[in-house]
C-alpha positions in Angstrom: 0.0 0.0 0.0 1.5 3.3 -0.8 2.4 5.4 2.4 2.0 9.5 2.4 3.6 11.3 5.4 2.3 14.6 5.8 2.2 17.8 8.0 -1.3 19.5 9.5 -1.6 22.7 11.2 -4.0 22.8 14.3 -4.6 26.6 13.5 -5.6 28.6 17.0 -6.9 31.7 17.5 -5.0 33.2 20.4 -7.7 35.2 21.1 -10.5 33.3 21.6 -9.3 29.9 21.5 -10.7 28.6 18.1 -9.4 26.7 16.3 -9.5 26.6 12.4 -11.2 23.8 9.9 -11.1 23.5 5.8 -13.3 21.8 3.9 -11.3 19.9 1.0 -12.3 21.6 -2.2 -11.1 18.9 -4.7 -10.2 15.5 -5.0 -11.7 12.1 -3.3 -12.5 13.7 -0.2 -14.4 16.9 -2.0 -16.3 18.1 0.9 -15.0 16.5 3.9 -13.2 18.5 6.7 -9.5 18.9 7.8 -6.6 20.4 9.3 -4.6 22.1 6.2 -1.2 21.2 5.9 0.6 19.2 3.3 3.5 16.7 2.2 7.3 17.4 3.4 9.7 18.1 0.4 13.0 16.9 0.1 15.4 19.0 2.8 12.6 20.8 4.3 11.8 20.1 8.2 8.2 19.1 9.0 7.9 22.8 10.5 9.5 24.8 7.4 7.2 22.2 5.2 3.8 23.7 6.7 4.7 27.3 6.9 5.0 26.7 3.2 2.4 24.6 3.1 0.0 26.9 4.4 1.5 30.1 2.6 0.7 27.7 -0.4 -2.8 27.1 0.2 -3.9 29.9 2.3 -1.7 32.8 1.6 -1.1 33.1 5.6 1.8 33.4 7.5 1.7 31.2 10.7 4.0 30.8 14.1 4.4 26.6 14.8 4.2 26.9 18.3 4.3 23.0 19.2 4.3 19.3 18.4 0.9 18.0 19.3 0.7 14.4 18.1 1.1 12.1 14.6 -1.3 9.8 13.7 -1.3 6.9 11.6 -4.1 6.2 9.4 -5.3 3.5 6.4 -7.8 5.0 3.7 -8.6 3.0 0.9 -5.4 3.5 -1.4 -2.6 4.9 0.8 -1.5 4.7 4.5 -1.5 8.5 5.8 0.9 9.5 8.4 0.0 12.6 10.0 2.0 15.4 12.0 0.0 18.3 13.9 1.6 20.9 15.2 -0.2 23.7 16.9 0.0 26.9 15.5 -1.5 30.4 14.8 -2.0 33.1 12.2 0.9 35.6 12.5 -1.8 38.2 11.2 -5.0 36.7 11.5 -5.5 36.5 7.7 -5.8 33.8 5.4 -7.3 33.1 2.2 -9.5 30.0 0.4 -6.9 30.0 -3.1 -7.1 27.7 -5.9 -5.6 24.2 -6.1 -3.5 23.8 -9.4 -6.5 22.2 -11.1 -7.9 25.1 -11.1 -10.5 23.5 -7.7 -10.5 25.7 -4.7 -8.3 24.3 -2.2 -10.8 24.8 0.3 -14.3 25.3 0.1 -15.0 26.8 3.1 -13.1 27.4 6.8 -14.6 28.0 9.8 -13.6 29.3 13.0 -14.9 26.0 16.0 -14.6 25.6 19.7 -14.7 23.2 21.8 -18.6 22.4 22.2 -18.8 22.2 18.3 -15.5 20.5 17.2 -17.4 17.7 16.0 -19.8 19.2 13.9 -18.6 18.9 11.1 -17.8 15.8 8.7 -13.9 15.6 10.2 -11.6 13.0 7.7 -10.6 9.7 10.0 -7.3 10.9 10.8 -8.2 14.4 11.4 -10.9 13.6 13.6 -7.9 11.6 15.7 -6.4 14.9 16.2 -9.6 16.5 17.3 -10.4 13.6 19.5 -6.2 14.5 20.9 -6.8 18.4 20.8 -9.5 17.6 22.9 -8.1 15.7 25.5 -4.8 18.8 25.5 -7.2 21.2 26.8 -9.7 19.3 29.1 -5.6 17.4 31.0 -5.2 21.8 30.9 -8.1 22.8 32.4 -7.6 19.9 35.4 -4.2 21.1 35.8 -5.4 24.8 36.4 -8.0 23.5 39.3 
């Protein structure tokens, strides 16, 4: 089975503690939601890979603050592994830009918290890193008590 290793950014806003979802606007998982982020090129760290990634598909500029988790995960054609790294918008901006088959990248973003993480139709190994982002801030909240 072929194996893709990739990089996701869990995008938060400092401010308010959202965190940032795209909808896939091409390919076989048109529609479904996920953390952006991309492959790792030849010489690049996985950090340096998604602050281009993400200037790529979003035309934002973004500080990688931490390593949150990799997951490992089997779709029907490929075996995905997954690194999230916690991070937010340097500016606040981003934009949904075109894919180069002309697609949007992403359909849509939205801004989520906590009580509505899950609301939206997450892929299998993005919904493992909601499922651990989740878990991060509920060990943080016990820790504050």
């Amino acid at each position: 089975m072929k194996q893709v290793e990739v990089v996701a950014a869990i995008i938060e806003d400092l401010n308010n503690g959202k965190i940032l979802a795209t909808q896939r606007g091409y390919g076989d998982f048109k529609g479904k939601w996920e953390f952006p982020g991309g492959k790792v090129e030849k010489g690049e760290t996985r950090e340096e890979a998604l602050v281009r990634e993400i200037k790529e598909e979003m035309n934002a500029d973004i500080n990688v603050d931490r390593y949150i988790t990799t997951v490992e995960s089997d779709y029907p054609t490929f075996h995905l592994t997954m690194h999230t790294y916690l991070c937010n918008l340097k500016d606040n901006k981003f934009d949904l830009l075109y894919h180069d088959n002309g697609e949007l990248e992403h359909e849509d973003a939205k801004w989520l918290d906590n009580s509505n993480l899950e609301s939206v139709d997450w892929l299998p190994a993005d919904l493992e890193i909601v499922q651990k982002y989740l878990e991060i801030k509920n060990e943080k909240k016990v820790k504050k008590l």
